[in-house]
Every structure is written in structure tokens, then in C-alpha cells.
TORLUM-304702 format. One record per atom (N, C-alpha, C): x, y, z; residue in three letters. Coordinates in steps of 0.2 Angstrom, whole numbers, padded with zeros to 4 digits, always signed. Layout:
N
XYZALA ...
% end
This chain:
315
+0566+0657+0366UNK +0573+0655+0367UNK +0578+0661+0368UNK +0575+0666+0365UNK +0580+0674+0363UNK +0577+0676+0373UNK +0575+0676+0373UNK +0573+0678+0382UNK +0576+0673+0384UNK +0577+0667+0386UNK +0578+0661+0391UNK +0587+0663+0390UNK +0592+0664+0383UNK +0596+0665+0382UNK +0599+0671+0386UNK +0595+0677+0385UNK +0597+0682+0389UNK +0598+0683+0397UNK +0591+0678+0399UNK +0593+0678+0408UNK +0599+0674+0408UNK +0600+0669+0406UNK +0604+0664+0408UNK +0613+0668+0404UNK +0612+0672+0401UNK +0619+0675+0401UNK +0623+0667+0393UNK +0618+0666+0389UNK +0621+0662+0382UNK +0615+0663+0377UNK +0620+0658+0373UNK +0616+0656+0363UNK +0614+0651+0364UNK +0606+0649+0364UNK +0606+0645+0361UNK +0606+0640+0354UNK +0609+0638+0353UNK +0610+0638+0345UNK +0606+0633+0344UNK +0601+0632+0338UNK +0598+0627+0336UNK +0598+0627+0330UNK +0595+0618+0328UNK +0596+0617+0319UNK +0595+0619+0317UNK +0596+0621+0309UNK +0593+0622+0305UNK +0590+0617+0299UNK +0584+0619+0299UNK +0580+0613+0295UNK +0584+0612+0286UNK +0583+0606+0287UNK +0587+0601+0282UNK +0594+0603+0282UNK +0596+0604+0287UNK +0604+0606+0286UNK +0610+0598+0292UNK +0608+0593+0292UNK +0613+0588+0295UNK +0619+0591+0299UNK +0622+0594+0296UNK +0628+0597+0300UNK +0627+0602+0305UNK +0623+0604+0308UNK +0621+0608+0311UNK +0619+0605+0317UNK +0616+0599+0318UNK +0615+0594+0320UNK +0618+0591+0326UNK +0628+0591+0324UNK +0633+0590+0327UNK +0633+0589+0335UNK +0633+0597+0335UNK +0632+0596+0342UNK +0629+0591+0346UNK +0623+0592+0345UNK +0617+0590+0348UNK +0620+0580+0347UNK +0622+0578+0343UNK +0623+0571+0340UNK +0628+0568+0344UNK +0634+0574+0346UNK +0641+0573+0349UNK +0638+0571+0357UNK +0632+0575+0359UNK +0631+0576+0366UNK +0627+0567+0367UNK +0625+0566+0361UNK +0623+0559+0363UNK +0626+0554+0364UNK +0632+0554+0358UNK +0637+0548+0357UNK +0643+0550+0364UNK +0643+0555+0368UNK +0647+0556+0374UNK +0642+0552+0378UNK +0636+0551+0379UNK +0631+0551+0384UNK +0629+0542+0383UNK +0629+0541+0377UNK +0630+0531+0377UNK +0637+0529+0380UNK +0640+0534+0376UNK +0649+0529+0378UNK +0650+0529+0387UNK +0648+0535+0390UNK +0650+0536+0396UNK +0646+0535+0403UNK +0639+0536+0399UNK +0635+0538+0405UNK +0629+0532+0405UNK +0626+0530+0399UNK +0622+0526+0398UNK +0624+0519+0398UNK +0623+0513+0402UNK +0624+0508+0405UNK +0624+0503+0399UNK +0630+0500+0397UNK +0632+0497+0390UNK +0636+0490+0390UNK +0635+0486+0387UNK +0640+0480+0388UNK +0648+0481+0388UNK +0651+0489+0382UNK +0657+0490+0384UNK +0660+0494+0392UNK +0654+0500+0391UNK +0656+0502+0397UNK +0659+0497+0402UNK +0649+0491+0404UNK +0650+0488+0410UNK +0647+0494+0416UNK +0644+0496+0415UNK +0640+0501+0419UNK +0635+0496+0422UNK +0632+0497+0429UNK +0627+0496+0430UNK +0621+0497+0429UNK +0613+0495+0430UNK +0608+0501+0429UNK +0608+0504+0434UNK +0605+0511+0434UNK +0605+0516+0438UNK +0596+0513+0443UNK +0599+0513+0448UNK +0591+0516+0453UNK +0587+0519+0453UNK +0588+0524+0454UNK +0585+0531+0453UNK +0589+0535+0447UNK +0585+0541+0448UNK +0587+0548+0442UNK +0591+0551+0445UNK +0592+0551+0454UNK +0597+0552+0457UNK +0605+0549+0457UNK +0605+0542+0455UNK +0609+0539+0454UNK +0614+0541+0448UNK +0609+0544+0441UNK +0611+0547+0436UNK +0615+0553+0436UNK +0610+0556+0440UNK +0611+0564+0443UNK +0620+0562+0444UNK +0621+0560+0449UNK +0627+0559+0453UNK +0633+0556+0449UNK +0631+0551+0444UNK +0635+0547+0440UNK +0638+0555+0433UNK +0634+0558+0432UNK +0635+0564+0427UNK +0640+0569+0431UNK +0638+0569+0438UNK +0642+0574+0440UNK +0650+0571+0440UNK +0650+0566+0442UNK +0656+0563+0444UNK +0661+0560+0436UNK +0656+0560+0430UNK +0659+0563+0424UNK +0663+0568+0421UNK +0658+0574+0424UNK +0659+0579+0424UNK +0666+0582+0427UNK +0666+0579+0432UNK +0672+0580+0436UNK +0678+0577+0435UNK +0676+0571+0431UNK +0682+0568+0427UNK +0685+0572+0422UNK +0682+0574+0419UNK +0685+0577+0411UNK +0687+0583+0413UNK +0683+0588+0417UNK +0686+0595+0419UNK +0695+0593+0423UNK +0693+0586+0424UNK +0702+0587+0427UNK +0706+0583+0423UNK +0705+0585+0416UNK +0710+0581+0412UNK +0711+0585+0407UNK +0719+0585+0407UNK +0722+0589+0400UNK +0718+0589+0395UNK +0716+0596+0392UNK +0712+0598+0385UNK +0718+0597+0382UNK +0714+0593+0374UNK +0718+0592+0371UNK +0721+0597+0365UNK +0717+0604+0364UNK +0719+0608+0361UNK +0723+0614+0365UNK +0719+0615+0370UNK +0724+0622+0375UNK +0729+0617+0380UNK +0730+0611+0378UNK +0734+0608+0386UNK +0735+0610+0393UNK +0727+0613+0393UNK +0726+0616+0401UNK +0718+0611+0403UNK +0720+0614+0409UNK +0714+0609+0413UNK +0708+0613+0412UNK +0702+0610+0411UNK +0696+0614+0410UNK +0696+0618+0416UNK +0696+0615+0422UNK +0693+0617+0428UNK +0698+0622+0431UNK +0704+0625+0426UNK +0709+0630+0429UNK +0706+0634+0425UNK +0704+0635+0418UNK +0702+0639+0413UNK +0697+0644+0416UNK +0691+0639+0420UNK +0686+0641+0423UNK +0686+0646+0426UNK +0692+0646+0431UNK +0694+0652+0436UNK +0691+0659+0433UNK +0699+0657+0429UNK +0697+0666+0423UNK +0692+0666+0419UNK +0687+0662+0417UNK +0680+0663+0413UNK +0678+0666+0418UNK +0678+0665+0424UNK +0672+0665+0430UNK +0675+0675+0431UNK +0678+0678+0430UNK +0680+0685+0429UNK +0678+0689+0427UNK +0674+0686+0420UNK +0671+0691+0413UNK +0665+0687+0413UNK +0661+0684+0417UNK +0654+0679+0416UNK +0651+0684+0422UNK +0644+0689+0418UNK +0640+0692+0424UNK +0636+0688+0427UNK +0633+0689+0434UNK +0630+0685+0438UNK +0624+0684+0436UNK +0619+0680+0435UNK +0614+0680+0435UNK +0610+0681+0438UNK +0604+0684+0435UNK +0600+0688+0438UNK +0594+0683+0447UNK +0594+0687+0451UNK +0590+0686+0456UNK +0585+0681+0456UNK +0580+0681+0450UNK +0572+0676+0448UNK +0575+0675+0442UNK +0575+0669+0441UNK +0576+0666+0433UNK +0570+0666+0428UNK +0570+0665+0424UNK +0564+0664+0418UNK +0560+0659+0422UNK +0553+0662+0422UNK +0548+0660+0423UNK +0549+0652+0422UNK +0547+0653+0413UNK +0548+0645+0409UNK +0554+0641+0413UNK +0557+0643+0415UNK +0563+0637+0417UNK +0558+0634+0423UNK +0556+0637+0429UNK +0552+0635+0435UNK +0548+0629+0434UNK +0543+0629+0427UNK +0539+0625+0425UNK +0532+0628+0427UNK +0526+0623+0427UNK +0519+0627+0426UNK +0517+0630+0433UNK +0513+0633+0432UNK +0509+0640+0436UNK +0504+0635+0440UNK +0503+0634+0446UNK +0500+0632+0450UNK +0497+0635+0454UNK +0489+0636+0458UNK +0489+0639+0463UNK +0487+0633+0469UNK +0490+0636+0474UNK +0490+0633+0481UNK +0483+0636+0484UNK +0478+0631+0485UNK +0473+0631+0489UNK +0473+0634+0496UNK +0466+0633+0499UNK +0466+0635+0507UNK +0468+0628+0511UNK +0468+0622+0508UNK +0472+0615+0510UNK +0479+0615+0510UNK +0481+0620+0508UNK +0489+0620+0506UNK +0491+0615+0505UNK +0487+0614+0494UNK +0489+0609+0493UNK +0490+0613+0483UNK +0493+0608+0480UNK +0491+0610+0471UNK +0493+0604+0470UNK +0488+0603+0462UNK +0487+0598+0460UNK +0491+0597+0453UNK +0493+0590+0452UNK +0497+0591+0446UNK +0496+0582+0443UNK +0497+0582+0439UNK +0492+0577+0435UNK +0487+0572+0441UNK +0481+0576+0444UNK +0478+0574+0446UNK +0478+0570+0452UNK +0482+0572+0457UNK +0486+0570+0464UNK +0488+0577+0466UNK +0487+0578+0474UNK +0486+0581+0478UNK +0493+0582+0481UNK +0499+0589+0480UNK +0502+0588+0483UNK +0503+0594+0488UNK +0506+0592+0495UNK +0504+0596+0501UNK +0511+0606+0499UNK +0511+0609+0502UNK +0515+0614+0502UNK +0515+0617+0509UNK +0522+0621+0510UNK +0520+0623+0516UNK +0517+0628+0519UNK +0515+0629+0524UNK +0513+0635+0527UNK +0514+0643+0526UNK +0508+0648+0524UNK +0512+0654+0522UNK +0509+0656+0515UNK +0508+0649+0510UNK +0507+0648+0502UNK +0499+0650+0498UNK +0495+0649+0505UNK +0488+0651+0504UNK +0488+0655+0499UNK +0482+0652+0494UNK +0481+0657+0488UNK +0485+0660+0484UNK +0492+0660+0483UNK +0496+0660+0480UNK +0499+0658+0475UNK +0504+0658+0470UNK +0504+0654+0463UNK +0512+0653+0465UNK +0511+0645+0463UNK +0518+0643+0461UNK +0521+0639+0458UNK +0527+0637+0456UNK +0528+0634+0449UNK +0530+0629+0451UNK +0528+0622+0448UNK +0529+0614+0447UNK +0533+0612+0443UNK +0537+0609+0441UNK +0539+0605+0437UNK +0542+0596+0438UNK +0541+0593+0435UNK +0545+0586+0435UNK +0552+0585+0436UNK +0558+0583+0440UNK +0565+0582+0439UNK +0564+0575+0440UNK +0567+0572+0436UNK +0566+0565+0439UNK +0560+0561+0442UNK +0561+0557+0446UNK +0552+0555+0449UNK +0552+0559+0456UNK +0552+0565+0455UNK +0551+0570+0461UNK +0547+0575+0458UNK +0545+0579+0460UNK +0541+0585+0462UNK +0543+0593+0463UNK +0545+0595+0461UNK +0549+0603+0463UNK +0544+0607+0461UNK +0543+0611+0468UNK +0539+0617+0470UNK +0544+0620+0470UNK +0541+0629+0467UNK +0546+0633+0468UNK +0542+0641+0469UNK +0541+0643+0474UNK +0536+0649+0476UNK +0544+0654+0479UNK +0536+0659+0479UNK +0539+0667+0485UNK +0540+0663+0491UNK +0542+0663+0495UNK +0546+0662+0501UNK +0540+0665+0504UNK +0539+0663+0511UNK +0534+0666+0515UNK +0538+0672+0518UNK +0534+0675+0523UNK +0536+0681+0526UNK +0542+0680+0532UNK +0547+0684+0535UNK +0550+0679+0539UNK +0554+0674+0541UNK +0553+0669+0533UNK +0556+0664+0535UNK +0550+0658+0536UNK +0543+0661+0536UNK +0539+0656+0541UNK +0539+0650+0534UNK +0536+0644+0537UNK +0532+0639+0532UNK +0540+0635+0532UNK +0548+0637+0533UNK +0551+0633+0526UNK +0553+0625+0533UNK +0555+0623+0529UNK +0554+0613+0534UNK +0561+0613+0530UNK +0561+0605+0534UNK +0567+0602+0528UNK +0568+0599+0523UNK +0564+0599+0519UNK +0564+0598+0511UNK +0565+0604+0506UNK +0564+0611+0510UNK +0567+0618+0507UNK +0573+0619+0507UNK +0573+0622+0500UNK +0581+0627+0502UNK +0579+0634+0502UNK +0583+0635+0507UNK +0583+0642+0511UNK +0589+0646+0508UNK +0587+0652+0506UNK +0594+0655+0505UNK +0589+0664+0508UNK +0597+0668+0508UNK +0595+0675+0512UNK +0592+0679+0506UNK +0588+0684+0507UNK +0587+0690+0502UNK +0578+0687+0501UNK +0574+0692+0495UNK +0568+0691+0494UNK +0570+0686+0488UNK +0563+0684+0486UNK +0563+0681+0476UNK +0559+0673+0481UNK +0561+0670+0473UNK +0560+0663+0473UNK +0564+0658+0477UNK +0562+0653+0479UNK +0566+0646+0483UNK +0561+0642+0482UNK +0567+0637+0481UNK +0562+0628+0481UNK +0559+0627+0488UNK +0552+0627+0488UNK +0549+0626+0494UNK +0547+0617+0496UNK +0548+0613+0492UNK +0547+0606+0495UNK +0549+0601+0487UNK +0551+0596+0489UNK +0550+0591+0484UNK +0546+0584+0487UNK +0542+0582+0481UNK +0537+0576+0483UNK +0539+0569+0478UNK +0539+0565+0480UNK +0540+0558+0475UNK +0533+0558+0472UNK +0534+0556+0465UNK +0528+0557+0461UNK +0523+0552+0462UNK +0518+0553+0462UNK +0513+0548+0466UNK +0507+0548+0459UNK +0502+0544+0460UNK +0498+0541+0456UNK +0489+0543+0456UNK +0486+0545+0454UNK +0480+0548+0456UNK +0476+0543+0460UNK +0472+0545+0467UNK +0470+0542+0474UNK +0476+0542+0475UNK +0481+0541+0478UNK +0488+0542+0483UNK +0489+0551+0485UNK +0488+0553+0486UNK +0490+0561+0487UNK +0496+0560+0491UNK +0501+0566+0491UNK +0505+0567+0495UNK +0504+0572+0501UNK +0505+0571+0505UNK +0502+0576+0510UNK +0509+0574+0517UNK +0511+0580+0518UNK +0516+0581+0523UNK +0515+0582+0531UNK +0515+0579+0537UNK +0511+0582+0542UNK +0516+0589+0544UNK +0523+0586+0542UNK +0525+0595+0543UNK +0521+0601+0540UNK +0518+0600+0535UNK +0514+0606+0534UNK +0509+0608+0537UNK +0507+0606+0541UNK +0502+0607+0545UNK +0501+0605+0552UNK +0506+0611+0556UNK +0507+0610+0563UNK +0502+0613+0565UNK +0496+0615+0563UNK +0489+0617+0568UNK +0486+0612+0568UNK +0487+0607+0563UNK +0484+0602+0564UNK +0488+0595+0566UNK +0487+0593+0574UNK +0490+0588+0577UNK +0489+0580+0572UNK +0495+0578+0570UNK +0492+0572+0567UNK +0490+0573+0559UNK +0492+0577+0556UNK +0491+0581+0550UNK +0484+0579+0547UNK +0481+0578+0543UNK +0474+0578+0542UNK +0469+0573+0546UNK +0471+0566+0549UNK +0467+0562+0551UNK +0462+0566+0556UNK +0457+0562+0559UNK +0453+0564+0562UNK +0456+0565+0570UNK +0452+0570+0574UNK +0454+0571+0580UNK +0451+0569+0586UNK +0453+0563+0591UNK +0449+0561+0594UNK +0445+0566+0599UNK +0439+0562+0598UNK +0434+0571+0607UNK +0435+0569+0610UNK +0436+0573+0615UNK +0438+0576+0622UNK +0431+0579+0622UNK +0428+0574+0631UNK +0422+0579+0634UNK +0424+0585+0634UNK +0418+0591+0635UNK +0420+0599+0640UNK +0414+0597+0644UNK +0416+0598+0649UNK +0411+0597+0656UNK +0407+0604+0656UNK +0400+0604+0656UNK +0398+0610+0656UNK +0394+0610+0664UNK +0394+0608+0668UNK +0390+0608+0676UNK +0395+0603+0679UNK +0395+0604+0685UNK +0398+0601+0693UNK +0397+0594+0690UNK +0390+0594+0688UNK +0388+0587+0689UNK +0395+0581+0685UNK +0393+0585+0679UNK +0397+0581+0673UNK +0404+0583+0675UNK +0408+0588+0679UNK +0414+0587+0681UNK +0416+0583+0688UNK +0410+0582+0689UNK +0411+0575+0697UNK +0413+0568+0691UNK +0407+0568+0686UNK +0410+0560+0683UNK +0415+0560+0679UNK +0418+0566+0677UNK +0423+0564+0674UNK +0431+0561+0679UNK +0429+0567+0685UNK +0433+0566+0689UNK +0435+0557+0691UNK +0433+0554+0691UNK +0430+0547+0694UNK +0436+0542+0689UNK +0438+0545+0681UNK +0445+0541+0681UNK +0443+0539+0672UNK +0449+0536+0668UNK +0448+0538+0661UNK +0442+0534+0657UNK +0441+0529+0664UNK +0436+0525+0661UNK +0428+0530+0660UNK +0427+0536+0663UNK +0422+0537+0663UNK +0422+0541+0657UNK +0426+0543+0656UNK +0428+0548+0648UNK +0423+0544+0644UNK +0429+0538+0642UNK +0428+0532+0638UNK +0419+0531+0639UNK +0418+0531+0645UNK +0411+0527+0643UNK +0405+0534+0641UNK +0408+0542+0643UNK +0405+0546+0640UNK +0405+0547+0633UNK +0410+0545+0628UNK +0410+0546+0623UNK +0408+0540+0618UNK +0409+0535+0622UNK +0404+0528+0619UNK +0398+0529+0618UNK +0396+0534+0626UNK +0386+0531+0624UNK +0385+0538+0622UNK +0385+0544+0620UNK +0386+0548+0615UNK +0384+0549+0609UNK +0391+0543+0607UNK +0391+0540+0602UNK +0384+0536+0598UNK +0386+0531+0602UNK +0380+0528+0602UNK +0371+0530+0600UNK +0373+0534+0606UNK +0365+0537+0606UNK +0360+0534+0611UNK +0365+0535+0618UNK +0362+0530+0624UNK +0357+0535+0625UNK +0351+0534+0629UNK +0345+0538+0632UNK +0347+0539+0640UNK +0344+0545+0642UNK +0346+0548+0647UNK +0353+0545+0654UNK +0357+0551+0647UNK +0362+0549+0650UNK +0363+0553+0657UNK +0363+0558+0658UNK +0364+0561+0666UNK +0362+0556+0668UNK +0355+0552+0670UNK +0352+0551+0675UNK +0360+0543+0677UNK +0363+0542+0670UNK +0366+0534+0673UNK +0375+0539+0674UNK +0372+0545+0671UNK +0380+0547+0678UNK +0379+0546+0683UNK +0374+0550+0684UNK +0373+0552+0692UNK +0371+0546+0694UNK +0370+0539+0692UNK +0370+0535+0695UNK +0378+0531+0698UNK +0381+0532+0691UNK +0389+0532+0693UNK +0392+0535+0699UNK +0391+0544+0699UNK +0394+0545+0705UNK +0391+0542+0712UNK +0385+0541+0712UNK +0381+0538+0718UNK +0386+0532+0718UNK +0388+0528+0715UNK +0392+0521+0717UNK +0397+0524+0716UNK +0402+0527+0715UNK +0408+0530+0716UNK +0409+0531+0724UNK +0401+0535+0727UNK +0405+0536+0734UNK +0402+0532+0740UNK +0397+0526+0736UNK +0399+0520+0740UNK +0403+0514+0741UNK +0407+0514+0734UNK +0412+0509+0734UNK +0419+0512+0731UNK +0423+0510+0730UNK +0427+0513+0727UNK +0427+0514+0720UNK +0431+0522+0719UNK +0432+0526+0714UNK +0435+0522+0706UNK +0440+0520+0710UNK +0443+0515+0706UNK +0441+0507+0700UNK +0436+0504+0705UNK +0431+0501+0704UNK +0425+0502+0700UNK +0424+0508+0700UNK +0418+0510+0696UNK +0421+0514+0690UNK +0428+0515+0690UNK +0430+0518+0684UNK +0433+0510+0681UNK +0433+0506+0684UNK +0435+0501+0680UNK +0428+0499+0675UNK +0424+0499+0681UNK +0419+0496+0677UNK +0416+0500+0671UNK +0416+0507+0671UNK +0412+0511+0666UNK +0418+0510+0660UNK +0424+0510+0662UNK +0429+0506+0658UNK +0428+0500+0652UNK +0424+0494+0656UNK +0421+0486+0652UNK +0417+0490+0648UNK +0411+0494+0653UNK +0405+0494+0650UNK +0405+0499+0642UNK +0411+0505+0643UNK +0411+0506+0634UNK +0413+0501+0633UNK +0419+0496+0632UNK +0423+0492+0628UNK +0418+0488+0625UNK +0413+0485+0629UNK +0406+0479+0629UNK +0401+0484+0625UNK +0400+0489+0626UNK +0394+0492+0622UNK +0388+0491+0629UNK +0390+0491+0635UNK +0383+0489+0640UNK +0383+0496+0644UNK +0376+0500+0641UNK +0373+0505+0644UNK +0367+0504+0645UNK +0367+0499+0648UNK +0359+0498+0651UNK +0356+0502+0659UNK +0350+0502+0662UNK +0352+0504+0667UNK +0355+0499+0675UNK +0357+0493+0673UNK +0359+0488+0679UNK +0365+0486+0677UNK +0366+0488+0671UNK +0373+0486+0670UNK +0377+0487+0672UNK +0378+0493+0674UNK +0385+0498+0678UNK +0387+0495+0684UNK +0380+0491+0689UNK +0380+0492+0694UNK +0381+0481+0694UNK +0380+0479+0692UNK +0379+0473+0688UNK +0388+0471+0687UNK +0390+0475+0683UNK +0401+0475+0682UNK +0404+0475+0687UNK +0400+0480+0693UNK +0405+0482+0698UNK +0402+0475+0703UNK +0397+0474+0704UNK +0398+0468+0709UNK +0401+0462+0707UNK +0403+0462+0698UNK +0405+0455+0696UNK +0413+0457+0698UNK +0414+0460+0698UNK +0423+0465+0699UNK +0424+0464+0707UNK +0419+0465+0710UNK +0419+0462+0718UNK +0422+0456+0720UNK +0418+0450+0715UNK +0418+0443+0716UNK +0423+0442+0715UNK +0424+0445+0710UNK +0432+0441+0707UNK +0438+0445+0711UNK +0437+0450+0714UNK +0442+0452+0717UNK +0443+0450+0725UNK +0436+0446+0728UNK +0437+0442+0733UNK +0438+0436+0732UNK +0437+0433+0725UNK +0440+0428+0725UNK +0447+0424+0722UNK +0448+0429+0721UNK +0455+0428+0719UNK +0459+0424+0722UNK +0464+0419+0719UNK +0468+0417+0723UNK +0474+0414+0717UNK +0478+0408+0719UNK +0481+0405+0715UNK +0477+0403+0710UNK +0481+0403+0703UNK +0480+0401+0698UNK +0480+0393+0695UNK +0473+0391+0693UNK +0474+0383+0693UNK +0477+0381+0686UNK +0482+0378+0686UNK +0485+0374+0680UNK +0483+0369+0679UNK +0481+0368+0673UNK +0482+0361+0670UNK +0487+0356+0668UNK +0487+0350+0673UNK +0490+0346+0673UNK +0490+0338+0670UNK +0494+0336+0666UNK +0493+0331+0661UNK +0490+0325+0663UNK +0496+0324+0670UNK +0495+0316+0676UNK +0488+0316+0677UNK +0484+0321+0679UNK +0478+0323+0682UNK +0472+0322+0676UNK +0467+0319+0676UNK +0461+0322+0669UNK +0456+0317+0672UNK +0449+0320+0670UNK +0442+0320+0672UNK +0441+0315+0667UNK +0445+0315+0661UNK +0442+0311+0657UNK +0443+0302+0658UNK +0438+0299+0657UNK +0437+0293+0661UNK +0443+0288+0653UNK +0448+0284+0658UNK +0453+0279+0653UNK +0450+0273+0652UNK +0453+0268+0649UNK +0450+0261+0646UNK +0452+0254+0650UNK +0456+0257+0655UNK +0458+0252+0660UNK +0455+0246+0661UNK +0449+0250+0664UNK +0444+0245+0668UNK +0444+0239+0662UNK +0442+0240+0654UNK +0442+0235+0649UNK +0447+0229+0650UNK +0453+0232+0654UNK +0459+0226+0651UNK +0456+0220+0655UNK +0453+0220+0661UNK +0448+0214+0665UNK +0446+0210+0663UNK +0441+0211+0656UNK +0437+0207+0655UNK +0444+0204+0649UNK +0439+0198+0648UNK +0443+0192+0643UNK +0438+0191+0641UNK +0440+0188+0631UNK +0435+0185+0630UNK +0437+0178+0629UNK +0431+0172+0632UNK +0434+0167+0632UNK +0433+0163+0625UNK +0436+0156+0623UNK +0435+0153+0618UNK +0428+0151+0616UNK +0423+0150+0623UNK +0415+0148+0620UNK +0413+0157+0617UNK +0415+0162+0622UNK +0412+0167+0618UNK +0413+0169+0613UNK +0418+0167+0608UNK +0422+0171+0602UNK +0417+0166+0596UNK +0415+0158+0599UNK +0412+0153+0594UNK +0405+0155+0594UNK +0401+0159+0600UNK +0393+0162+0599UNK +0395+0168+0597UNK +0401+0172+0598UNK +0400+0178+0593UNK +0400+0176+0585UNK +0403+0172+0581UNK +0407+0172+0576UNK +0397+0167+0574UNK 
% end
């Protein structure tokens, strides 16, 4: 307390044991904090939403009473303040460690961990130590600034000169939830999820089928995937139909044949002549029509009669 008093430029004054009156303080700061700020049937307060709600509802307190005549000096707090602020040294650069909160290190994930949830930090932080603490249900990071200026995004506050700055704040999350930011990680597109592949053509060959259109990408990394068997031989069958029929046509088909999972070897050739058919057969579109049906009606029934002898050998 005798350090944390010194950086901060006061006393802090605490009870003393078995002594009530000493107490005062600390007791007056309550009975001000029910009557005004804590939500009560006289007040007629609402509850608050967040902690930020509160935050704001104290400020706005605060600003009430600093502009109202003191009852012993008959001046205004907030005109006194002026001339306090003349004889009040500046505080130091880095504040007391302890104020910051606990000592983290930021991994090669540029992440640290704080009751077992993974929080991301920015860029710049590797290996480094920096301090945590709880405000409310957030998160406050508080590290060495990177070099330059680099890493800060916008949930820092940035100010000029070297030392400490809030490097992010996180809502507090729950262990399996991590918080992870994709602004922290613009070498990584899409921040941690996986990266789709992209062929690299290593011979003419494999750069003729690629050329041929995105279905053929698609169906190189389907069968791949998969674990299709001698795939050259059903490229090189692809370009072979590519430059007998249209380009197009055969990138549509190797297009179905990933989506279908058909890498057989007749397949390819198999899609593009059923894509022919249907492209010669095309025409107008038959509708279904209500007037019209194939299904046989009861009419014919209405014809017959039963007569009175057949109802006495039916019965």
C-alpha cells in the first residue's frame, strides 16, 4: 500500500482493527453508493445492463455533485479542482505493476490464457509478458507497445512516447469458447480457420488442365482428395476431349463429376455426352396442367345402374 500510495501521488488510509470509527469512510462510501447509484425502490433506478452502464451512471454522478455548491467552502468542487490541479505532481509514466493485474506471457499464437480460455493479442507480443486484469465482464490487456506503432488495431489505446498501453479488451468467455480476433492475425487470411488448396501445376501437362476452367481445379482436388488412382492418365484424357469438343463442356463436366464423386475411367466421357443430349434437346419447358391428367376418372361408372332385380340378388 506504502508503494501503490507513492506512485499514485496519496494516503491510503485503512482501519484499524477493533476500532469502528475508523471505518467511516469506507461506510459513508456505501450509504452514498445505495442511496444514488445502486438501483432501489426510493431512488426508482433501473437495473443496469452491463458494468458499462454503471461505469457511466457513476460518471454522470460524479458530475452531478462536482457541480453543486459545497456545503462548507460554498464553492463548487469542480472550480476548486483548477487550483488543486497546480500543486498535484503528474504521475509517473508506468504505474504500479499491481495496479495492471497478473503477469501473462503471450505465446507464439499470440494468445494468453486466463482462467482457462484462450485470449488472442496483437501482433508484435511474441514471447512477451503482459498484464491481465478483469474490469467488469471484459478483459484488459495491458503490454510494451510494439515497435513503431506496429500490432495496435481498434480496441487499443494508443498514445505517443514509449511504456505501457491497453493493447485490446476481450468479453469474458467461458472455458472451450476462446476469444480469438482475425485482426490479430493478418498473415493469416480468414484468421485461424483452415485454408482452402490451390493446385501448383508442376509440368505443361498439368498446366494445359488446369487451364480448361474451375471445374477442372475442383475435380483435381476432389480426386486427390479422395485418393483417385492414376490420375494423369484421366487428365490427359480430359485435355484429349477438351480439344475435341468444347472447352467449356468438359469443364462443366469435370465440374458434376467432383460434386458426384465420379472418377471413374468413362465417367468424364460418359457426363459430357449426357450434357450434349440435353443440350440438343432442349426446348420449351413442360408444365403441369390441372385440366389435363393421365390419371384414368370415374365417369365411365356413372353408366351403369343398378337395377331393382340386382339390389334383391345382391342383398
Amino acid at each position: 500500500m506504502v508503494e501503490l500510495g507513492r506512485h499514485y501521488g496519496c494516503v491510503v488510509h485503512t482501519c484499524e482493527p477493533f476500532d469502528p470509527e475508523s471505518k467511516g469512510g469506507v461506510e459513508n462510501t456505501v450509504k452514498i453508493a445505495k442511496a444514488d447509484l445502486v438501483p432501489t425502490t426510493t431512488n426508482l433506478r433501473s437495473n443496469y445492463g452491463s458494468f458499462a452502464e454503471l461505469e457511466d451512471a457513476c460518471a454522470r454522478w460524479a458530475e452531478q455533485v462536482n457541480h453543486r455548491m459545497h456545503r462548507a467552502t460554498h464553492r463548487l468542487p469542480a472550480h476548486m479542482l483548477h487550483e488543486e490541479l497546480a500543486r498535484l505532481h503528474p504521475l509517473p509514466a508506468e504505474p504500479y505493476a499491481l495496479a495492471l493485474g497478473e503477469e501473462r506471457l503471450v505465446g507464439e499464437d499470440r494468445t494468453v490464457r486466463w482462467g482457462d480460455v484462450r485470449y488472442s493479442v496483437p501482433p508484435g507480443h511474441e514471447g512477451r509478458k503482459v498484464w491481465c486484469r478483469v474490469h467488469g465482464d471484459e478483459l484488459v490487456i495491458v503490454g510494451r507497445r510494439a515497435h513503431c506503432g506496429a500490432g495496435l488495431g481498434p480496441g487499443e489505446q494508443q498514445s505517443g512516447g514509449a511504456g505501457l498501453a491497453e493493447l485490446w479488451r476481450h468479453q469474458l468467455s467461458t472455458p472451450g469458447r476462446p476469444r480469438i480476433v482475425e485482426a490479430h492475425y493478418p498473415d493469416h487470411p480468414g484468421g485461424n480457420g483452415p485454408r482452402q488448396p490451390r493446385p501448383r501445376p508442376q509440368t505443361k501437362a498439368e498446366e494445359r488442365f488446369l487451364a480448361i476452367g474451375p471445374g477442372a481445379e475442383a475435380w483435381l482436388i476432389e480426386a486427390a482428395a479422395t485418393g483417385v488412382a492414376r490420375i494423369r492418365a484421366k487428365m490427359a484424357r480430359a485435355i484429349e476431349l477438351a480439344s475435341l469438343v468444347s472447352a467449356e463442356r468438359v469443364d462443366a463436366a469435370l465440374g458434376l463429376a467432383a460434386i458426384h464423386g465420379r472418377f471413374g475411367d468413362s465417367d468424364l466421357a460418359s457426363i459430357c455426352d449426357h450434357l450434349a443430349r440435353s443440350s440438343a434437346a432442349a426446348g420449351p419447358a413442360a408444365v403441369a396442367d390441372e385440366k389435363h391428367s393421365a390419371q384414368p376418372g370415374t365417369a365411365s361408372w356413372a353408366a351403369i345402374r343398378a337395377t331393382p332385380q340386382d339390389r334383391r340378388n345382391t342383398n
